[in-house]
N, C-alpha and C positions, 0 to 999 in steps of 0.2 A: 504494500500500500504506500501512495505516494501523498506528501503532503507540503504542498510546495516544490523546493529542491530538494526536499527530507525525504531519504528513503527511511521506512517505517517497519521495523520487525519486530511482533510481538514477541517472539523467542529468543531474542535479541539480547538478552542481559542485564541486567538493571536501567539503562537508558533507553531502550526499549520498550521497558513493561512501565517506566515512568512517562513516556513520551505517550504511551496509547491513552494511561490512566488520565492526563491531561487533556488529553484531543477529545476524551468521551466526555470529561466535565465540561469543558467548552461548550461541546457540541450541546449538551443538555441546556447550558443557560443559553443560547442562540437561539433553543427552541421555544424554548420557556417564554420567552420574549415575543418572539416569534407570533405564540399562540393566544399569550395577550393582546399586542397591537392588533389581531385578528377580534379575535373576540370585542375590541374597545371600538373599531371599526363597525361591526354589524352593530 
């Protein structure tokens, strides 16, 4: 998995498994947000 110019492996090692664990909390508040401004929209 690519993210940016970051290649991404989750079996990867400590920087790795810390790099996904941050991309998934990210990903979750982008949605969060996301789902709000939708919601505050309708």
């Amino acid at each position: 998995m690519r993210i940016g110019n970051t290649e991404v492996r989750p079996v990867g090692g400590g920087p790795g498994c810390l790099a996904m664990i941050l991309f998934s909390i990210v990903a979750s508040v982008v949605l969060t947000l996301l789902l709000n401004a939708g919601l505050a929209l309708f």
